[in-house]
C-alpha positions as CSV (number, residue, x, y, z in Angstrom):
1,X,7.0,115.2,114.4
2,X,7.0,115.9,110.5
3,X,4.9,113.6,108.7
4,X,3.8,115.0,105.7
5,X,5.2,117.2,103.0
6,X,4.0,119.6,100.2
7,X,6.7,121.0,97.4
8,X,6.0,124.3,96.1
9,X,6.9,124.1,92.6
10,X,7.9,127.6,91.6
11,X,8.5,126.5,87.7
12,X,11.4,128.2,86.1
13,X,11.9,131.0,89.2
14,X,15.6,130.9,88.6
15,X,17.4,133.6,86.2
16,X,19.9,136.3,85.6
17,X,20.8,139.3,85.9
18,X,18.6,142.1,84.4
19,X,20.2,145.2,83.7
20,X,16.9,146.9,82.9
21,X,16.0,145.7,86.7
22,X,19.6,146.9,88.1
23,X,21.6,144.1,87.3
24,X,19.1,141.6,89.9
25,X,17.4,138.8,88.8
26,X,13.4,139.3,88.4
27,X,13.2,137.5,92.0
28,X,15.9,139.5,93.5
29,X,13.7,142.3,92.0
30,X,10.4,141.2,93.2
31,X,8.9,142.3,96.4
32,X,8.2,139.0,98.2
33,X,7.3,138.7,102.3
34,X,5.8,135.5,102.3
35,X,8.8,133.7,100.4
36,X,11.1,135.8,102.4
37,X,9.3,135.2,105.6
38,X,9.4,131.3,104.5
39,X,13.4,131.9,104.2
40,X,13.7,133.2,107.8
41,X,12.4,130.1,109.6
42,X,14.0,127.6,107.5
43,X,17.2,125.8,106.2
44,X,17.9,127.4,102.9
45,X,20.5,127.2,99.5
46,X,20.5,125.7,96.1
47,X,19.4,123.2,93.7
48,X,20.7,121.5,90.3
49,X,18.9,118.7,89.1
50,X,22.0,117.6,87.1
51,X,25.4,119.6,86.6
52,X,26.2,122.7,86.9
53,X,26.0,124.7,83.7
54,X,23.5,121.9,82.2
55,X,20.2,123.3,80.9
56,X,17.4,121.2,81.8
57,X,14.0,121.0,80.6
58,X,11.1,120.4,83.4
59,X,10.7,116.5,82.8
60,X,14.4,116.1,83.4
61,X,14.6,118.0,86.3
62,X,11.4,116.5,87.8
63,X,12.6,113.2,87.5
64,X,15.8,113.8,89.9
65,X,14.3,115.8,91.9
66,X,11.5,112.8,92.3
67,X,14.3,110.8,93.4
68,X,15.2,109.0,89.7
69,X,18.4,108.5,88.3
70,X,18.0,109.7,84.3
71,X,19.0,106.0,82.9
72,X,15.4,105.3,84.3
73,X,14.0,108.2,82.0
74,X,11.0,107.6,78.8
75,X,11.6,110.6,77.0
76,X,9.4,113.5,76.7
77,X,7.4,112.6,73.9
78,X,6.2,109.5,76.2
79,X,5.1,112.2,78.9
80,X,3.2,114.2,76.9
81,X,1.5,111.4,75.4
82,X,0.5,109.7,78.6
83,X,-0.5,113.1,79.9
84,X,-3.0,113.2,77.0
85,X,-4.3,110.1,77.6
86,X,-3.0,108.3,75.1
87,X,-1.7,104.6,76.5
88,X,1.9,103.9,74.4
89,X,2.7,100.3,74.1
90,X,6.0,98.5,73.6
91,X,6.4,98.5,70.1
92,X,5.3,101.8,70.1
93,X,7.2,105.5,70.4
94,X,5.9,109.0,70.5
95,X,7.5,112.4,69.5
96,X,6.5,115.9,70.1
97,X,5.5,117.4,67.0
98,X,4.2,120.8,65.9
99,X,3.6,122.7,62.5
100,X,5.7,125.4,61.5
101,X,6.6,127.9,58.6
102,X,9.7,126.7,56.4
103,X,11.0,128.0,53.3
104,X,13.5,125.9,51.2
105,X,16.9,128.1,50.6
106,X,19.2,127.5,47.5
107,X,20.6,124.3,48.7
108,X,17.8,122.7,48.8
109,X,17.3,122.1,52.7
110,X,14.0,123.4,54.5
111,X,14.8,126.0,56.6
112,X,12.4,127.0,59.6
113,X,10.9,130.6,59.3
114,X,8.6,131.0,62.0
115,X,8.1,128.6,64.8
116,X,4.0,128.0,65.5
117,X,2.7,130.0,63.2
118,X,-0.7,131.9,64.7
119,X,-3.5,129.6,62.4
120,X,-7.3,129.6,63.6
121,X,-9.2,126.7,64.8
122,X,-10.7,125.6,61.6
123,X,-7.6,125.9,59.7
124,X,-5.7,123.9,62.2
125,X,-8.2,121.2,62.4
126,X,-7.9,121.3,58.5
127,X,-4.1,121.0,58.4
128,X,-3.8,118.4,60.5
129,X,-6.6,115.9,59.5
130,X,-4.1,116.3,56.1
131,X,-1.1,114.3,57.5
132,X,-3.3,112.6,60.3
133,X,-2.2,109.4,59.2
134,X,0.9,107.8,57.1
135,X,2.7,104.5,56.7
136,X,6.3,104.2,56.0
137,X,7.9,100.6,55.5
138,X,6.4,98.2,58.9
139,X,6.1,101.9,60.6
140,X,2.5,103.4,60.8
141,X,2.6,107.4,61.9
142,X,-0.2,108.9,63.7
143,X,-0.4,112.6,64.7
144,X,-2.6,113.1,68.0
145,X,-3.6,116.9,68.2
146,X,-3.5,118.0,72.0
147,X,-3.8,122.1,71.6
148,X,-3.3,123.9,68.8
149,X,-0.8,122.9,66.0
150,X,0.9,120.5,68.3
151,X,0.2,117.2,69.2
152,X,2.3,114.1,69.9
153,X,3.3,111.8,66.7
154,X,2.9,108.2,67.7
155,X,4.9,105.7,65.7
156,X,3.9,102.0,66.0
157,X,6.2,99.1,64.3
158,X,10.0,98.4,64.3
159,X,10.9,101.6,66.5
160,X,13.1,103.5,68.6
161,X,13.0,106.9,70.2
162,X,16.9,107.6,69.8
163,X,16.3,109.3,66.9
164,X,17.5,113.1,66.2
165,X,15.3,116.1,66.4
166,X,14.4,118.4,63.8
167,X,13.3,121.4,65.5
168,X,16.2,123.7,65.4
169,X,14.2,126.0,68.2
170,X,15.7,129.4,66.0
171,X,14.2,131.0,63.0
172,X,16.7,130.8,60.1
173,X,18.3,128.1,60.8
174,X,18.2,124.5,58.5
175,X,16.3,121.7,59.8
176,X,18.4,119.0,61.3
177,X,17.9,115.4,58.8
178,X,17.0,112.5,60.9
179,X,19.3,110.2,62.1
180,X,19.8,107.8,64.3
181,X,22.1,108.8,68.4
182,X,25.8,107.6,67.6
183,X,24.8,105.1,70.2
184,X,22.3,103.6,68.1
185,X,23.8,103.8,64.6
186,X,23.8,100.0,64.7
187,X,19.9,99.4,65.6
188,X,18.4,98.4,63.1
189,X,14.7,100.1,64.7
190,X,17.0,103.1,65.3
191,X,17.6,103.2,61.7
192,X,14.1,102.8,60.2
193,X,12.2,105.4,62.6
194,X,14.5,107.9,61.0
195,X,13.7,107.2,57.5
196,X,10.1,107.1,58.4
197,X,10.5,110.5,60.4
198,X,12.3,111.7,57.4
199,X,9.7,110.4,54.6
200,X,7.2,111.5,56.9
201,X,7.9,115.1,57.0
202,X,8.6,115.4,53.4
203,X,5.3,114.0,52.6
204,X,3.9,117.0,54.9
205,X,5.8,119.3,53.1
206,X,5.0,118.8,49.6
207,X,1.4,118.2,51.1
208,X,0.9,121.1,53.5
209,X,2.1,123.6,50.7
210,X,-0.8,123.0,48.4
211,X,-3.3,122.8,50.8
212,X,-5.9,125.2,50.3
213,X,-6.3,126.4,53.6
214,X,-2.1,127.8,52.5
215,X,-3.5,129.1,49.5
216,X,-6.0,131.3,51.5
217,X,-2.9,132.0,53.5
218,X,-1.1,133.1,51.0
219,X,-4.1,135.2,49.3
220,X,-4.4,137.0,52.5
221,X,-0.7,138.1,52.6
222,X,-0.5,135.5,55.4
223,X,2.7,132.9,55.6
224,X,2.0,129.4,54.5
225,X,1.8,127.1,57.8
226,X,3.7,124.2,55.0
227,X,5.9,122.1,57.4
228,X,5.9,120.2,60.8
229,X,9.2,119.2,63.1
230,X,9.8,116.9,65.6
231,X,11.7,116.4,68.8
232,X,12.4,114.3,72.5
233,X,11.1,111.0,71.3
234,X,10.1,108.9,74.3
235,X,9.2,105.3,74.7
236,X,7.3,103.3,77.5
237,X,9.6,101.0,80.2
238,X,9.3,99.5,83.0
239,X,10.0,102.0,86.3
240,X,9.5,101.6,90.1
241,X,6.4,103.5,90.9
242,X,7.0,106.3,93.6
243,X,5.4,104.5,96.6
244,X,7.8,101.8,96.1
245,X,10.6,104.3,95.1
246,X,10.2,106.6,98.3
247,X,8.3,104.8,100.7
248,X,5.4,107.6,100.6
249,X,1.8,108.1,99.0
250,X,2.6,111.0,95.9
251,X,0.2,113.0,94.7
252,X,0.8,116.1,91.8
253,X,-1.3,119.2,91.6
254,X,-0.4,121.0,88.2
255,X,-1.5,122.2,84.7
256,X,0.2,121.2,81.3
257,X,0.4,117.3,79.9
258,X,4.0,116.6,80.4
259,X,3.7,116.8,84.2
260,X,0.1,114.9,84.4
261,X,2.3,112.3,82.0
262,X,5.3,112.5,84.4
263,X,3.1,111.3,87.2
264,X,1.6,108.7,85.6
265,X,4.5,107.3,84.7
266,X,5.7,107.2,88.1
267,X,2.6,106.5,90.0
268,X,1.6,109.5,91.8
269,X,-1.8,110.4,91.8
270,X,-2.9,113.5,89.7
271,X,-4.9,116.0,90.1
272,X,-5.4,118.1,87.4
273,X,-6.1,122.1,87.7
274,X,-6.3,124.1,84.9
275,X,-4.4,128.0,84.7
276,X,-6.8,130.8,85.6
277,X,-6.2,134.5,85.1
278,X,-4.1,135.2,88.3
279,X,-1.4,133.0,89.3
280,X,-1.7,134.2,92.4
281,X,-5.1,132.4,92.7
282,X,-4.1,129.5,91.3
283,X,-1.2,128.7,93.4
284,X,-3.5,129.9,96.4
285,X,-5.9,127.4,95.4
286,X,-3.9,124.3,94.7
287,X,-2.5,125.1,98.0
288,X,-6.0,124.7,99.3
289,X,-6.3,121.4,97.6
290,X,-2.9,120.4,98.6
291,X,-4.0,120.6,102.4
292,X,-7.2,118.8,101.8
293,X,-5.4,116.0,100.5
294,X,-3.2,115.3,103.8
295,X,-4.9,113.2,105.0
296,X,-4.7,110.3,101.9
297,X,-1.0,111.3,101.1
298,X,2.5,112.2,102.0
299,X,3.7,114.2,99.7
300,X,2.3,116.7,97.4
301,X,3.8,118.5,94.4
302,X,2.1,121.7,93.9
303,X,3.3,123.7,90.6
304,X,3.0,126.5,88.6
305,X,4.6,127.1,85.5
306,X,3.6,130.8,85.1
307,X,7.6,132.1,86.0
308,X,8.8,130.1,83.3
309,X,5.7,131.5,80.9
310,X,6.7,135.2,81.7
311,X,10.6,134.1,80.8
312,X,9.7,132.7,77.5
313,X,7.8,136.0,76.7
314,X,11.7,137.8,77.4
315,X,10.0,139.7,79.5
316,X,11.6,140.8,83.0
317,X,9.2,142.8,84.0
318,X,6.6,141.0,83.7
319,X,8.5,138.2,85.6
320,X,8.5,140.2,88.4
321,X,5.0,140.7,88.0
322,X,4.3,136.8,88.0
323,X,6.7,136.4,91.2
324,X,4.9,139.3,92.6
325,X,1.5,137.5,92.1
326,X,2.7,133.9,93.5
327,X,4.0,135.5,96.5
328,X,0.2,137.1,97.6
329,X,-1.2,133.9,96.6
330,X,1.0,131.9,98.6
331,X,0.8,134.2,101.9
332,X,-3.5,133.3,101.7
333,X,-2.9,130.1,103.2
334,X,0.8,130.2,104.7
335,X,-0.3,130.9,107.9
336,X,-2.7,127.8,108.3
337,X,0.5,125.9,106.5
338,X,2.9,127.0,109.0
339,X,0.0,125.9,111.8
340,X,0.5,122.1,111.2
341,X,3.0,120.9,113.4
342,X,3.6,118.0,111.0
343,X,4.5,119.1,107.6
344,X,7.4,120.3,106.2
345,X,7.1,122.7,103.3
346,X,9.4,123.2,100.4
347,X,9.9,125.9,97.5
348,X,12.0,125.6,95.0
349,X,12.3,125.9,91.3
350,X,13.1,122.7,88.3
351,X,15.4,125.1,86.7
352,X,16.6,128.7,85.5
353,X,14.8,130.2,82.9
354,X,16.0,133.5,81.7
355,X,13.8,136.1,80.7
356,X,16.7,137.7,78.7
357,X,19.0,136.3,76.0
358,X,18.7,133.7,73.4
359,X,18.6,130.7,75.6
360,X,15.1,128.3,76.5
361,X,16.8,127.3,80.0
362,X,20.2,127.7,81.5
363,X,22.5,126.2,83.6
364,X,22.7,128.4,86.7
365,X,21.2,126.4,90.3
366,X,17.7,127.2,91.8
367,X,16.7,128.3,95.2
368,X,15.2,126.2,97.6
369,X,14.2,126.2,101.1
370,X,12.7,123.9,103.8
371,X,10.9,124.7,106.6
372,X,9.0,122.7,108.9
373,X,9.2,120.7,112.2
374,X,13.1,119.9,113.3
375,X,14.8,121.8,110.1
376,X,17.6,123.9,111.3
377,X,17.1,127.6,110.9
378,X,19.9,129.6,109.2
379,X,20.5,133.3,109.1
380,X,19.0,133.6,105.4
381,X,16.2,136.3,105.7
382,X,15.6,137.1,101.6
383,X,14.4,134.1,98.8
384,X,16.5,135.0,95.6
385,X,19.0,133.1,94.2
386,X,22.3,135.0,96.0
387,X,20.7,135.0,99.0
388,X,20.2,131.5,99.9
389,X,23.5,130.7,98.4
390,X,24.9,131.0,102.3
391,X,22.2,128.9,103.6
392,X,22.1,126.0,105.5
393,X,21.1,123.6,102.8
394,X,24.1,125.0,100.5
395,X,24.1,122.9,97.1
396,X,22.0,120.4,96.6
397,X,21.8,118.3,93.5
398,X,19.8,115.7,91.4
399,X,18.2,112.8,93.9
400,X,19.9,114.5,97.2
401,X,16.3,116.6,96.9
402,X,14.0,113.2,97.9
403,X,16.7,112.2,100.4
404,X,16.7,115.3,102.3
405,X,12.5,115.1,102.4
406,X,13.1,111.3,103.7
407,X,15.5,113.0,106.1
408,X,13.4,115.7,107.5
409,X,9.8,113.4,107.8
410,X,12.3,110.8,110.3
411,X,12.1,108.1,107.0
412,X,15.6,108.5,106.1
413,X,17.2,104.7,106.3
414,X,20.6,103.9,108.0
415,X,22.8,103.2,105.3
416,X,24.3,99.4,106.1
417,X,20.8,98.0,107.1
418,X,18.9,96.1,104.6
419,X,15.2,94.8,105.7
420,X,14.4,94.0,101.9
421,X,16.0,92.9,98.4
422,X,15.8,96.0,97.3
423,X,18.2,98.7,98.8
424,X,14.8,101.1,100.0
425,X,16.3,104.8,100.3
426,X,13.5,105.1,103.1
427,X,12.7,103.6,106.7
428,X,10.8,101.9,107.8
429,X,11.0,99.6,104.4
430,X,8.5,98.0,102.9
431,X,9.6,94.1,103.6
432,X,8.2,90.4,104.3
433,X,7.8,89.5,108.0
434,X,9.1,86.8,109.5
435,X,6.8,84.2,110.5
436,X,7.2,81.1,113.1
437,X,5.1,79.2,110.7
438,X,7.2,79.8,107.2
439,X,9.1,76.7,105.9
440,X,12.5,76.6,105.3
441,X,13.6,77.7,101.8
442,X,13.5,75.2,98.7
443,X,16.5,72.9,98.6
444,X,17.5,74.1,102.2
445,X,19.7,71.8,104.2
446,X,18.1,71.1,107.1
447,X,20.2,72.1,110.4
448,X,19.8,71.5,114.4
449,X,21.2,73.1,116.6
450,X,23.4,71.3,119.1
């Protein structure tokens, strides 16, 4: 009987086709036997987090496939900031913010020419201790580094995260201004972040392009790093932590802030591992750690965000390479997973990446398979997206993905019962017992019976 379950997180793995790779997608391309092998003894098909054709980042997609609807969702900038180990309060919001090269066109508006801008440590460290701090109005600004150039850019006061970003995520193009989401053009807290945002990244500006460390820059033949944008505010509330949510004891294995943040946020345990040199080691390692941890939880999230890496390089072949990698890494310990008679594994991916193309993500489904005790074994023998697309599973979308691993661990719930308030997707529920020695209600008539 399945009791246990651990989700490969293959980050990004989706993607389109190549024609330098023969018109196949980098995983169609790949050479893969322990995925494949996966493929034969389980149900298989695919995955959208939302709708077809939308392009989700991680966090979203992580969040439905956690078993959350989105209205439930903080924002990114919340994520990232949690994940860094920064608390956000209440009155408090957080945007992701990074310096960039702008120029200002013949208009007037500031204009991004080159995104990240390669700056050493010292002259980082000097940039940003320059526009550290800033007030604006009732709203303080406060830029938290966390690698590099980029950080998280906490606002405390009168705020709101609805605000528009100004990263336009494509050299040449004019920074967005800051306003406030058509849904919020009444909010007064709406309002004020955006003129703050606005007077805040002004001030950087004017204050970044005289900086000496730009004049050295400059000097050198170097572009002046004279600008910072922002984007995906997010904002602490209230959520139902994943034990309560799911019925079962979450813990995440992974690299990068936003998905330590994510599982804060939700309750899951984390346990952070930081990228090595081969993904393939990695993944073979928090493998390792995921079976460990069996005993103290029920499901595990392993990930691995190298596929999605090697797509934002618009690289296919070295995609392939990546896959290529994962799949040795994963076939180290698949034979002691496949051993234990009570876990059910899954692989999937959050989203497509493609490694070709103008586009951060796109819109096309993910594979994913189970396998494990009692799941039904289709005729699927190759993991790549046009493959599993005649599996068993077919397509599966948003929360369906934490229902189905209720279903296969025997804790999906009868829908029409109800043991407690809360409609619990999971069975048994977490409820009060009845006792022979509980009085009647307050205010309670009280009854006999005849």
């Amino acid at each position: 009987m399945a009791r246990k379950c651990i989700l490969i997180m293959l980050d990004g793995l989706g993607d389109r086709a190549c024609p330098e790779l023969g018109h196949r997608t980098p995983l169609q391309a790949a050479t893969t036997p322990n995925l494949d092998r996966l493929a034969t003894q389980g149900a298989n098909g695919l995955y959208h987090a939302a709708a077809l054709g939308q392009a989700l980042p991680s966090e979203n997609a992580h969040f439905a496939i956690f078993g959350y609807k989105p209205d439930d969702f903080p924002g990114r900038g919340c994520l990232e900031t949690l994940g860094a180990g920064i608390e956000l309060g209440p009155k408090q919001a957080a945007f992701l913010a990074h310096l960039v090269q702008l120029r200002v066109d013949s208009g007037g508006a500031l204009v991004l020419e080159e995104d990240q801008p390669r700056t050493s440590p010292e002259e980082a460290r000097q940039l940003l201790a320059a526009v550290a701090h800033y007030r604006h109005g009732e709203i303080d600004l406060h830029f938290q580094p966390t690698h590099g150039t980029s950080g998280v850019l906490v606002l405390s006061g009168p705020v709101s995260r609805f605000v528009t970003d100004t990263n336009t995520m494509a050299a040449g193009r004019p920074l967005p201004d800051l306003l406030p989401w058509r849904e919020y053009a009444d909010d007064p807290a709406a309002g004020q972040t955006a003129a703050a945002l606005r007077s805040y990244l002004l001030r950087v500006h004017h204050t970044l392009a005289a900086h000496p460390v730009n004049q050295a820059r400059r000097e050198a033949g170097l572009g002046a790093v004279n600008g910072m944008v922002t984007q995906r505010g997010g904002q602490w509330q209230e959520v139902v932590d994943f034990r309560r949510h799911n019925g079962l004891r979450g813990l995440s294995i992974a690299s990068g802030l936003v998905y330590w943040g994510l599982a804060a946020f939700l309750g899951l345990a984390v346990q952070a591992d930081q990228d090595g040199d081969d993904p393939g080691d990695d993944l073979a390692r928090r493998l390792t750690m995921a079976r460990e941890a069996l005993a103290d939880f029920d499901f595990i999230h392993v990930h691995t965000k190298t596929p999605d890496q090697a797509a934002h390089r618009k690289d296919p072949a070295g995609k392939v390479r990546v896959i290529e990698a994962l799949d040795r890494g994963l076939g180290r310990v698949l034979d002691d997973l496949l051993a234990d008679p009570e876990l059910v594994l899954v692989v999937m991916a959050d989203h497509s990446t493609p490694s070709s193309g103008p586009l951060i993500h796109s819109g096309e489904p993910v594979p994913l398979l189970f396998a494990g005790p009692g799941v039904r074994r289709d005729r699927v023998n190759s993991f790549d997206e046009l493959s599993v697309a005649g599996g068993a599973l077919g397509l599966v979308r948003g929360t369906e993905l934490m229902l189905l691993v209720l279903n296969y661990l025997d804790r999906a719930k009868l829908i029409g019962t109800r043991e407690a308030p809360e409609d619990q997707p999971f069975w048994p529920g977490d409820y009060a017992p009845l006792r022979l020695d509980q009085p009647p209600p307050p205010n309670s008539p009280q009854e006999s019976l005849k």
